[in-house]
N, C-alpha and C positions, 0 to 999 in steps of 0.2 A: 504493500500500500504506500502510495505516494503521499507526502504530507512534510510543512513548512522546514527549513532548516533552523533549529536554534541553537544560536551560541551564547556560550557564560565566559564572559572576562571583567577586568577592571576598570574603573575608571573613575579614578580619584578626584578630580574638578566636578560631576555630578553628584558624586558625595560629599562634596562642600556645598555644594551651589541649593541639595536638596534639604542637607542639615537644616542650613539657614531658611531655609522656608519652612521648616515643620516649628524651628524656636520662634518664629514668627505666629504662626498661624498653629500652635498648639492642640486643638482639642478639634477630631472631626466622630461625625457617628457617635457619641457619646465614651469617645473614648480619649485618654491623655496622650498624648503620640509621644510628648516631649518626655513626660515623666514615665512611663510605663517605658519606652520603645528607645531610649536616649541615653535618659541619667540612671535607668538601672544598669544597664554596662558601663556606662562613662561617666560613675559618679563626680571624677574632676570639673567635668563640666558646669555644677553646681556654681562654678567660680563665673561664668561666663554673666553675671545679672552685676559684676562686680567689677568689670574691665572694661577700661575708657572708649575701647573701642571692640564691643561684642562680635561683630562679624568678623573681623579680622581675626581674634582673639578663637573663634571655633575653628578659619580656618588653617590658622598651627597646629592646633592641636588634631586635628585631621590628618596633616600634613606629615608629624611628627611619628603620630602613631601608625600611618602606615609605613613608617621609615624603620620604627621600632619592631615592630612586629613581622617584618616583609616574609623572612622563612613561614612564616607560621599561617597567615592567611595565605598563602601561595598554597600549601599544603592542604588547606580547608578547602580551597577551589580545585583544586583537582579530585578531589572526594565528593563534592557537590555534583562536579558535570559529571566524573562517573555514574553516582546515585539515577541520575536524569538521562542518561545514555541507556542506562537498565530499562529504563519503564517506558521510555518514549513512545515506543511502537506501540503496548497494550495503551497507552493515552490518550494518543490519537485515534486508536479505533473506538475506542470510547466513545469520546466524542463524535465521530463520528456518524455512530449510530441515536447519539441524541442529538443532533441537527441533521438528520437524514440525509446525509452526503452534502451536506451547504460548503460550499468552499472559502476556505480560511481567506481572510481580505490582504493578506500577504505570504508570500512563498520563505521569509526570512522573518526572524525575531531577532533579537538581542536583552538577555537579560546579564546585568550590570551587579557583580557585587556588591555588599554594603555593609560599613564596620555597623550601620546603624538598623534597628526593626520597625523601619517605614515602609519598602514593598513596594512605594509608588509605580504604577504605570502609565504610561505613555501614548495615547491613542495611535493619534496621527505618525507617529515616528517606529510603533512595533517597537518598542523598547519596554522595559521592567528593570528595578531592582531584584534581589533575594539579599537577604540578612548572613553571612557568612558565620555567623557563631552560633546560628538556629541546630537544631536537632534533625538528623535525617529525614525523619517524613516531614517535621515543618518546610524545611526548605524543600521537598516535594511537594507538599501542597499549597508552597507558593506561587513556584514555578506552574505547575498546573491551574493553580487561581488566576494568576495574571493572565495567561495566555487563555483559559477560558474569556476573560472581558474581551479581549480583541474581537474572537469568533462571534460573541453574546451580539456586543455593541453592533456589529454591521449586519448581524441577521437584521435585529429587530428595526434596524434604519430603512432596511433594506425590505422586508416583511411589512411594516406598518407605517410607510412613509409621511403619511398623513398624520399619525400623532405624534413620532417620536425628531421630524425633520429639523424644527424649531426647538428643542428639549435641551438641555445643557446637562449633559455626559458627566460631570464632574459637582452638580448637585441636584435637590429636587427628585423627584419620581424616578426620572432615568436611572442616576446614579443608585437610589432605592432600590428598583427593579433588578437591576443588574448585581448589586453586590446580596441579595436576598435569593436569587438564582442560583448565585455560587456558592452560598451556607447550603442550599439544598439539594445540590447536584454534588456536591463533595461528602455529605454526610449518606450518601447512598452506599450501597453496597458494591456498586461496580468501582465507586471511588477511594472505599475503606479498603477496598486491596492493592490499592497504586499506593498510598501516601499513610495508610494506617488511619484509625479514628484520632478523629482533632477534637479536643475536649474544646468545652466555650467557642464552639465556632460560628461566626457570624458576627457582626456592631452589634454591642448591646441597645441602640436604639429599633434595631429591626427583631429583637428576642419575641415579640408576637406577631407580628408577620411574617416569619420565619415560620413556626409554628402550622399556619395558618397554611400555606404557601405550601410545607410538604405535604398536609394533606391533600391538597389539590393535585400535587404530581403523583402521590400514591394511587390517587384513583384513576386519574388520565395522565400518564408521562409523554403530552402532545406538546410540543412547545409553543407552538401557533394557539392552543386554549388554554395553555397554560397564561402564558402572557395576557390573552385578551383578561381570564378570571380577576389575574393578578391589578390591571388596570383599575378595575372597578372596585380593588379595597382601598387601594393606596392610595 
């Protein structure tokens, strides 16, 4: 089976450039990104609310630590795209079969290490983070979380042009629909054998539409009434 090429490498300037927009813009979905995803590994950074000059100041220490630690995350990364190399094929068919052969909206991905557990993706560019210090299935079911929104986002653009055309991807309903798809497509049984069960999966602001959501794919796993059911709670 034919399906997209992904690669996993570094790229230390998008982990500065992303740092600083999560200490920016702290809390999304109901959840802390900075304290939760940041200062639990990086407790030094606690200093960062204390320096003349905060952006700069994150990125040395970005700078630093991956100078510090180079053998070591090198190490991690080649363990991670192993991990990812193993599963790919059953991933893909996967998927697959739940978008009924829709074809992926690009032939290449790139997902981006990252000393930090933010994850971001990238619509328009097929790009993603993964967190390099995560634990084998998390950084499996990142990699398979991200690269599901790609597939997600241009079905449904593509599927339902008329609602989701004007919609803004990165909040609001869309973003709702799309990360509430992927707590329920991942806590399935076909996904618990790629990446293992993910305890607390999901934004704890979608915890009842989540809910709600896999009973609707338990009875029809149609994605097309899936999505329309889903429209009319959200």
């Amino acid at each position: 089976m034919q399906h997209p090429i992904v690669k996993l490498k570094f790229n230390k300037k998008l982990d500065q450039k992303m740092a600083w927009e999560f200490y920016c813009n702290q809390k999304i979905g109901g959840c802390d990104f900075w304290q939760a995803r940041a200062l639990k590994y990086h407790s030094e950074l606690s200093q960062i609310a204390l320096a003349k000059n905060p952006k700069s100041f994150l990125k040395t220490y970005i700078s630093d630590f991956y100078e510090i630690h180079n053998a070591e995350i090198q190490k991690l990364a080649e363990n991670t795209t192993k991990y990812f190399y193993e599963k790919q094929d059953a991933y893909f068919s996967t998927v697959n079969k739940i978008f009924s052969g829709y074809p992926w909206p690009k032939n290449k991905f790139t997902g981006y290490f990252s000393i930090f557990d933010f994850c971001p993706r990238f619509l328009n560019k097929g790009d993603f983070q993964v967190f390099i210090y995560d634990t084998k299935n998390l950084q499996l079911f990142t990699v398979f979380h991200e690269l599901l929104h790609f597939i997600f986002y241009d079905f449904a653009k593509k599927s339902f042009p008329e609602i989701f055309k004007k919609m803004d991807t990165e909040k609001g309903k869309f973003w709702d629909l799309a990360e509430i798809f992927n707590a329920v497509i991942q806590d399935s049984d076909d996904f618990i054998k790629l990446h293992g069960k993910i305890e607390s999966i999901g934004y704890p602001n979608h915890k009842d539409l989540i809910i709600k959501s896999k009973d609707l794919w338990q009875k029809n796993p149609n994605l097309n009434q899936w999505m329309t059911e889903m429209l009319k709670i959200l």
